[in-house]
MDAnalysis code that builds the backbone (N, CA, C; Angstrom):
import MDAnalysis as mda
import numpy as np

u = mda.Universe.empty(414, n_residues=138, atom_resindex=np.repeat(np.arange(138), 3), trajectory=True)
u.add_TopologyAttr("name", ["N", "CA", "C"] * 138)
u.add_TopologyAttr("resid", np.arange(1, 139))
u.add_TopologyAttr("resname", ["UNK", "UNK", "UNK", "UNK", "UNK", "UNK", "UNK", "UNK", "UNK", "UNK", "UNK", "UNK", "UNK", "UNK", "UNK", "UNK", "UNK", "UNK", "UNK", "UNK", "UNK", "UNK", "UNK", "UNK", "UNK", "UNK", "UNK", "UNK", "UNK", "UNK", "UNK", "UNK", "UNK", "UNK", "UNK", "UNK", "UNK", "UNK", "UNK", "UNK", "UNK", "UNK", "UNK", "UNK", "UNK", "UNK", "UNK", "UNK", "UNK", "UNK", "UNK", "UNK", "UNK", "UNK", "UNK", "UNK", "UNK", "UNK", "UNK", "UNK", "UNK", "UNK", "UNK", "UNK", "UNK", "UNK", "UNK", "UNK", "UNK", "UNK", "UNK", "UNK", "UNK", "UNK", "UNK", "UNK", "UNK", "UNK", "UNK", "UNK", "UNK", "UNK", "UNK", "UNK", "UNK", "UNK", "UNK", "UNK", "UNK", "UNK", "UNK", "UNK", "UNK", "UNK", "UNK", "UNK", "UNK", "UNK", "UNK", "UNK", "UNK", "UNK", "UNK", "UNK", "UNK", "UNK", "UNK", "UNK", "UNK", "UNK", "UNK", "UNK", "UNK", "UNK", "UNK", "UNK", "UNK", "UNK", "UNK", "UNK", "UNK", "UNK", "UNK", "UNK", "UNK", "UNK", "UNK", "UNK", "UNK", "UNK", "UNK", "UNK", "UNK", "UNK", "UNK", "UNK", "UNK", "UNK"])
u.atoms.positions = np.array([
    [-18.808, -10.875, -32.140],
    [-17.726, -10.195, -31.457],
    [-18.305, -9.267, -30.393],
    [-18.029, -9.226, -29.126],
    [-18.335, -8.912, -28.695],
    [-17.746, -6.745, -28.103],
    [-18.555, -5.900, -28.036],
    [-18.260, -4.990, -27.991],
    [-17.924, -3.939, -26.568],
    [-16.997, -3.582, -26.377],
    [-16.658, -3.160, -24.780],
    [-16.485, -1.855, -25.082],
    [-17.412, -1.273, -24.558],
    [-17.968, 0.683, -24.130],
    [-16.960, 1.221, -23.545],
    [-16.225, 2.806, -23.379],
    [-15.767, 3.124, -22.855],
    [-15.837, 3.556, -21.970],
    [-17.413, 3.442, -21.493],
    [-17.971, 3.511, -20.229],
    [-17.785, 2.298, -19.305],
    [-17.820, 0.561, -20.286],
    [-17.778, -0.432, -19.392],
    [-16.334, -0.316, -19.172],
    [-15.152, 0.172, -19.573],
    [-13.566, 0.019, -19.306],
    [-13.441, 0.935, -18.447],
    [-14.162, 1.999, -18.136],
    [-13.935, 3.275, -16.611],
    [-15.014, 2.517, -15.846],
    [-15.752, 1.464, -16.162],
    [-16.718, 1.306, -14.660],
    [-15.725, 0.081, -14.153],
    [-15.166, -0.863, -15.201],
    [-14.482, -1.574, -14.167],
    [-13.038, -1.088, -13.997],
    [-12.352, 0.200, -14.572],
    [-10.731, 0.586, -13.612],
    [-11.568, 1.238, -12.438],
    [-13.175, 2.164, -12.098],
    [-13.397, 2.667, -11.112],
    [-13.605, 1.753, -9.956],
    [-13.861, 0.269, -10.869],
    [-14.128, -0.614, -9.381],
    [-12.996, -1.452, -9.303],
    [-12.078, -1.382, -9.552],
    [-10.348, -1.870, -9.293],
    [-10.125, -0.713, -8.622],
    [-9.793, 0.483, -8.725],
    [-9.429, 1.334, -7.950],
    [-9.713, 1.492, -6.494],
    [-11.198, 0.909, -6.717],
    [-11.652, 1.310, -5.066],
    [-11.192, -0.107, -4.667],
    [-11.391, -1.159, -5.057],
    [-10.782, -2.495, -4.270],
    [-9.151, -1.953, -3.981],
    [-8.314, -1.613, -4.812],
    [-7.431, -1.787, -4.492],
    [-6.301, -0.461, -3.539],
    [-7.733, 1.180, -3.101],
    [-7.700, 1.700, -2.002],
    [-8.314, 0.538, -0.948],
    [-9.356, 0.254, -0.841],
    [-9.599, -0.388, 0.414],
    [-8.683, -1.577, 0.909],
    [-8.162, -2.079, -0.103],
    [-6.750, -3.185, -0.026],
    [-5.531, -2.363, 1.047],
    [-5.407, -0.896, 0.066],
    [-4.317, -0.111, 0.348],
    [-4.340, 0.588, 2.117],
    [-5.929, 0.462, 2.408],
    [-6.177, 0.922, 3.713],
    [-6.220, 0.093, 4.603],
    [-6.352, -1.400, 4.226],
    [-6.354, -2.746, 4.864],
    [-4.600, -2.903, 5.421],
    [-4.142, -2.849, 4.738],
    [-2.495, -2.588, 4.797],
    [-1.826, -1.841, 5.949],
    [-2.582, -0.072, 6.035],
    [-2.214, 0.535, 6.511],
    [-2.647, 0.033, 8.074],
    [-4.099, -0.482, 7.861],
    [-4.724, -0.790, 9.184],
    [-3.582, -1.571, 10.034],
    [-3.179, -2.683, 9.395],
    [-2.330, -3.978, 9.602],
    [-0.822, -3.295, 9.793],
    [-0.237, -2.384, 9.766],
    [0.726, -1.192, 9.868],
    [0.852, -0.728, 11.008],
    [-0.192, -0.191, 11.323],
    [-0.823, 0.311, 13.117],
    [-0.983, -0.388, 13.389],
    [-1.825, -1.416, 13.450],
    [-1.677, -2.353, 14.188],
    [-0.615, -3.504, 15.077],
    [0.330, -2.912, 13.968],
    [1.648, -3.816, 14.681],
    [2.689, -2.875, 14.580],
    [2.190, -1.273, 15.183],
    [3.018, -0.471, 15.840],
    [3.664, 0.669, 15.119],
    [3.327, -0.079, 13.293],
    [4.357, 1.180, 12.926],
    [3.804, 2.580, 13.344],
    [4.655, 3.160, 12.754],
    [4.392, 4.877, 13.161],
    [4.415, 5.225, 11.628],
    [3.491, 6.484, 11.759],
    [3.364, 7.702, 11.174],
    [3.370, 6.750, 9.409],
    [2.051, 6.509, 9.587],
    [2.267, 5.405, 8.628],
    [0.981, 6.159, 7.594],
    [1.130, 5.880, 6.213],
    [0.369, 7.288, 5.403],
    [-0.064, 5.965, 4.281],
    [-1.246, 6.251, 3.338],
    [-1.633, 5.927, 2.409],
    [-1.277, 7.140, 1.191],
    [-0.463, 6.818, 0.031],
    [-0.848, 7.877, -0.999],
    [-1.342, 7.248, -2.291],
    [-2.702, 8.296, -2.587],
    [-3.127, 8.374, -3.894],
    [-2.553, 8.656, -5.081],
    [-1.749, 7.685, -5.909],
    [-0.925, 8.045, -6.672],
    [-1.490, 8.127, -8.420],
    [-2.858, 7.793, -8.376],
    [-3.588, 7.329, -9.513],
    [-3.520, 8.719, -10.944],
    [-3.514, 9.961, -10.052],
    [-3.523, 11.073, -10.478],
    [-2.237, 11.216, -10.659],
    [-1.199, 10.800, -10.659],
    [-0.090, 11.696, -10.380],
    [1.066, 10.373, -11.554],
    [1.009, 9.475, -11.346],
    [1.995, 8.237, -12.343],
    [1.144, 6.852, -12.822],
    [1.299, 6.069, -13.662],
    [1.013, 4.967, -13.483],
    [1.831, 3.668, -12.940],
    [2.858, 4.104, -12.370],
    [3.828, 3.294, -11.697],
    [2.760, 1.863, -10.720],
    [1.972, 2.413, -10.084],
    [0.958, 2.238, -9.109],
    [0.222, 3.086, -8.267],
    [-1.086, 2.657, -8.004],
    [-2.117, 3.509, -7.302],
    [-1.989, 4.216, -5.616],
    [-1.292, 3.444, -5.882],
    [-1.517, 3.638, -4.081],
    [-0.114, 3.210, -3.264],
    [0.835, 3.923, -2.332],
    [1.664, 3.493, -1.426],
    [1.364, 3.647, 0.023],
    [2.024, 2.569, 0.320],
    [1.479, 2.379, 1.680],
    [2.599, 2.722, 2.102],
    [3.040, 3.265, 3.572],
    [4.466, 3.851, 4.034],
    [3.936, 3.541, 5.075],
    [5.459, 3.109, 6.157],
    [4.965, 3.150, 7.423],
    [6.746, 2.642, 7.680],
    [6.625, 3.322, 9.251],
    [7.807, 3.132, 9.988],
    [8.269, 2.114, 11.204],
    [9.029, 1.300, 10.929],
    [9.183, 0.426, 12.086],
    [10.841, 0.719, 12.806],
    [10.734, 0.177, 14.147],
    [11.703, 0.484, 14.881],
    [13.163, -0.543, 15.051],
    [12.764, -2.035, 14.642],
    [14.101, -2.529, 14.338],
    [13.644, -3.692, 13.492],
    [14.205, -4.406, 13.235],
    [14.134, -5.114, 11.518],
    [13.258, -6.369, 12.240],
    [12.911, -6.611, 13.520],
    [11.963, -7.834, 13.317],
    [10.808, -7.103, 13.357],
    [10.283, -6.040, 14.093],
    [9.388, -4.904, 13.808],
    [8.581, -5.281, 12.397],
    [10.006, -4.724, 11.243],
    [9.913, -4.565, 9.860],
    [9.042, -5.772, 9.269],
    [9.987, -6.995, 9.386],
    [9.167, -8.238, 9.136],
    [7.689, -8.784, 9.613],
    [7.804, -8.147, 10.920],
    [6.454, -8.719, 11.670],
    [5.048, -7.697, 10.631],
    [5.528, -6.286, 10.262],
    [4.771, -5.985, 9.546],
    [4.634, -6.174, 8.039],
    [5.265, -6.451, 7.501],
    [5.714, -7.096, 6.091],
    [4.911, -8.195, 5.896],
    [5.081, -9.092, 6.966],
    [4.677, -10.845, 7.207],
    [2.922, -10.352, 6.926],
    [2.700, -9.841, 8.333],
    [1.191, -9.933, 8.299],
    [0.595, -9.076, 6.869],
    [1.216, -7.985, 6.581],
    [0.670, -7.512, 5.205],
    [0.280, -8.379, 4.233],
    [1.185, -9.593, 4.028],
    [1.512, -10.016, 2.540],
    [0.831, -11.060, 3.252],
    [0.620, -11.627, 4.701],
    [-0.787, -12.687, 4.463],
    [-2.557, -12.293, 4.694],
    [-2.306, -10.672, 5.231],
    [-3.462, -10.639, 4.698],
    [-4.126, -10.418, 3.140],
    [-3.235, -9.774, 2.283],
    [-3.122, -9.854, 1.075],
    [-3.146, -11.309, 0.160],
    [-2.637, -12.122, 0.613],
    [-3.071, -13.623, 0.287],
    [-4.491, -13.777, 0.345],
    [-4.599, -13.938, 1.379],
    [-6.472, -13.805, 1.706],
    [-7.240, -12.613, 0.872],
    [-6.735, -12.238, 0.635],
    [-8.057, -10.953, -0.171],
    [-7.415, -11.194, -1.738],
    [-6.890, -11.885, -1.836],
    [-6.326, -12.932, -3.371],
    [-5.131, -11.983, -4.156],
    [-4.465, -11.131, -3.345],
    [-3.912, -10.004, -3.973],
    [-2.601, -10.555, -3.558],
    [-1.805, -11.115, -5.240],
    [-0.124, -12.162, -4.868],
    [0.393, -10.957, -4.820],
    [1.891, -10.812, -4.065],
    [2.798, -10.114, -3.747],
    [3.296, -10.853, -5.232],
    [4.074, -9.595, -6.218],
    [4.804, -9.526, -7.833],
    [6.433, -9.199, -7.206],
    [6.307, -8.744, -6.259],
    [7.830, -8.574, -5.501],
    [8.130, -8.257, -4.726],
    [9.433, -8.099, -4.397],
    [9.755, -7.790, -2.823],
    [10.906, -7.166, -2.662],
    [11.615, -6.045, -2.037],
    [13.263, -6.020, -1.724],
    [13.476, -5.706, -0.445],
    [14.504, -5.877, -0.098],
    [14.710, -5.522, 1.138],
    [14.624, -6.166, 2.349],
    [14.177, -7.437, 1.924],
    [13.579, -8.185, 3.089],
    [14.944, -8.814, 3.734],
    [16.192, -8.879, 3.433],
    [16.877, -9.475, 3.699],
    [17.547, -8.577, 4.598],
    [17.709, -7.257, 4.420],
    [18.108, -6.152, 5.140],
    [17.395, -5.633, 6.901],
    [18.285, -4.348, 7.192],
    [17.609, -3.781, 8.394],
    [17.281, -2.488, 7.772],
    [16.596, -2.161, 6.846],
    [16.454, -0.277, 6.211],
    [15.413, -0.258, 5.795],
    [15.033, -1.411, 4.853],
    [13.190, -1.037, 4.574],
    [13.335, -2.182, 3.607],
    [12.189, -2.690, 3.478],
    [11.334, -3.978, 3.013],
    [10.090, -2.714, 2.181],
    [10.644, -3.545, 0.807],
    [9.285, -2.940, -0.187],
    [7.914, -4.330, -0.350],
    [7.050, -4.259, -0.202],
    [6.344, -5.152, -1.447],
    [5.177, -4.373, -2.409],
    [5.784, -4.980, -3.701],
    [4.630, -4.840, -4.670],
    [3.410, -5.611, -4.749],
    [2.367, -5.494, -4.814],
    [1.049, -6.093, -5.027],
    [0.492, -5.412, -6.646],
    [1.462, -4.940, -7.417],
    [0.812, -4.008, -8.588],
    [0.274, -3.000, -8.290],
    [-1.025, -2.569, -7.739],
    [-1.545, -0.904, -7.905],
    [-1.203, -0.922, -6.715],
    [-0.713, -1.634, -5.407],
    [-0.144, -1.439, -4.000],
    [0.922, -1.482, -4.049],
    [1.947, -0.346, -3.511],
    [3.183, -1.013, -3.045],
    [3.462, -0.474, -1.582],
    [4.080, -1.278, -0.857],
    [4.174, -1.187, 0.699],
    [5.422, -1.075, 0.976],
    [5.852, 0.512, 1.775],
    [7.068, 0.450, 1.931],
    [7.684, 0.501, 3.733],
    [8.266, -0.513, 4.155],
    [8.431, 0.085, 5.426],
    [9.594, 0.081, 5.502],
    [10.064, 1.318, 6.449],
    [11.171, 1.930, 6.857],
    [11.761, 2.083, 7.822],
    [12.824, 2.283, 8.333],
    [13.386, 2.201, 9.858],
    [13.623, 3.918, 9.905],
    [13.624, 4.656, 10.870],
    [13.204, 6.073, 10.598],
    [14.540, 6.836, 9.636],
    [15.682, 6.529, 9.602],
    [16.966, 7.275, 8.915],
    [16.706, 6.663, 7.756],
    [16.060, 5.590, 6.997],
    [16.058, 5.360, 5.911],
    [14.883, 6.072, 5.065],
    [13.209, 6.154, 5.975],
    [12.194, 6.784, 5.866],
    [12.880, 8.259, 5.373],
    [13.584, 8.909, 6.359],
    [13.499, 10.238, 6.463],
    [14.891, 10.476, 4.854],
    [16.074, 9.657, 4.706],
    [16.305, 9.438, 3.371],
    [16.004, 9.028, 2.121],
    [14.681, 8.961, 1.797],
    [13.558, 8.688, 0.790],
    [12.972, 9.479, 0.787],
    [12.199, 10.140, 1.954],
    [11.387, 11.102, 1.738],
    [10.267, 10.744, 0.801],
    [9.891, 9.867, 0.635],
    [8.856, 9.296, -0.257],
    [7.686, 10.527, -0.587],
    [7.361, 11.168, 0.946],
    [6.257, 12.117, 0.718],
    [6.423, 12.972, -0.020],
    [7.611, 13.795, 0.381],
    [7.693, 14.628, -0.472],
    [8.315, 14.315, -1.680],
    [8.811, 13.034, -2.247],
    [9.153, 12.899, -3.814],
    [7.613, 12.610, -4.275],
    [6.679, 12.569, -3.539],
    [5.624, 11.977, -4.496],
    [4.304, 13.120, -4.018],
    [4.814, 14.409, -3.320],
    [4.217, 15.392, -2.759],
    [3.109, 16.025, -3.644],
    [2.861, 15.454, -4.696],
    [1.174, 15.798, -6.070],
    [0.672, 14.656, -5.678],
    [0.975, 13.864, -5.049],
    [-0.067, 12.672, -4.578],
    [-0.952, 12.901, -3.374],
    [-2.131, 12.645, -3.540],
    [-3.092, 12.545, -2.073],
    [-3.083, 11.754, -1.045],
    [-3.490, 12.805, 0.094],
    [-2.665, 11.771, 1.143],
    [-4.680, 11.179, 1.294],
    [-4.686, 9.621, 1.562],
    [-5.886, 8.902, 1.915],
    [-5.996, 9.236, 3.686],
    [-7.353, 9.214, 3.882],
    [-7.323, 8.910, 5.355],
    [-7.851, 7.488, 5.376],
    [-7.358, 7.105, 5.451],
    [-7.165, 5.605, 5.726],
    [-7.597, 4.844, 7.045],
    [-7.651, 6.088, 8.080],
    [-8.155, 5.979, 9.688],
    [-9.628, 5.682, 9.842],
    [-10.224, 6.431, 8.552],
    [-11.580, 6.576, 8.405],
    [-11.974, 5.596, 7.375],
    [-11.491, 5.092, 7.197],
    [-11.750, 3.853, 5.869],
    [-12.966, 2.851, 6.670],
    [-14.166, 2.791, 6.134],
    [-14.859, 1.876, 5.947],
    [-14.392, 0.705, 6.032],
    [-14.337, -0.661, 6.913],
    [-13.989, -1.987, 6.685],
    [-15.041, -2.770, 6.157],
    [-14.592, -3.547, 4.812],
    [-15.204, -4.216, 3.839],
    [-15.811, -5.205, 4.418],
    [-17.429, -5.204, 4.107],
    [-18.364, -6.080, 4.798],
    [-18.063, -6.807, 5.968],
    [-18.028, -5.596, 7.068],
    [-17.856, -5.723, 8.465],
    [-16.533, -6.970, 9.129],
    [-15.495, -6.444, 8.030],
    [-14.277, -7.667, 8.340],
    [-13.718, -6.361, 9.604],
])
């Protein structure tokens, strides 16, 4: 039978965690990149186990929304991380996806600013995500 340390169960949630910030900053990158605004990573690891990390970001009209949604969830394909769900996509107010310790929320700004996500989740750390290291020079 084989025996698992409670050192080997914190070395591999410490190396899920960091894959799945650098996932969470990959996201955000792909966010800016296709325009959203004022778009934030939070560290939620400390604060719920709901999930680790939200990605937020603001788009300006619902193909905006999709165009960033789309490219999220295929670069997330590629880095092997399935989207577990989705809402909103059918709407013009905000498109969620779950990835499990990621969830990605984008918003059109009256729906953003009616969530308030930051400040409901304001014990969470904000990531700089600007400064994020890209994983073996992708």
């Amino acid at each position: 039978m084989k025996t698992i340390t409670t050192d080997s169960r914190k070395a591999r949630r410490d190396t899920a965690s960091q894959q799945a910030l650098r996932l969470a900053c990959r996201c955000a990158k792909v966010a800016d990149e296709y325009r959203g605004a004022d778009t934030v990573v939070l560290n939620l690891t400390s604060v719920t186990r709901i999930a680790d990390f939200f990605v937020i970001t603001t788009a300006t009209s619902r193909r905006q929304m999709h165009a960033i949604a789309d490219e999220i969830n295929r670069m997330m394909k590629q880095a092997e991380s399935k989207r577990i769900g989705t809402e909103g996509y059918d709407g013009d107010t905000w498109v969620l996806q779950d990835y499990g310790d990621i969830v990605v929320h984008v918003f059109n700004p009256e729906t953003r600013t009616l969530y308030d996500l930051e400040h409901l989740w304001a014990d969470a750390e904000k990531v700089d995500w600007q400064s994020a290291p890209e994983e073996d020079g992708e």
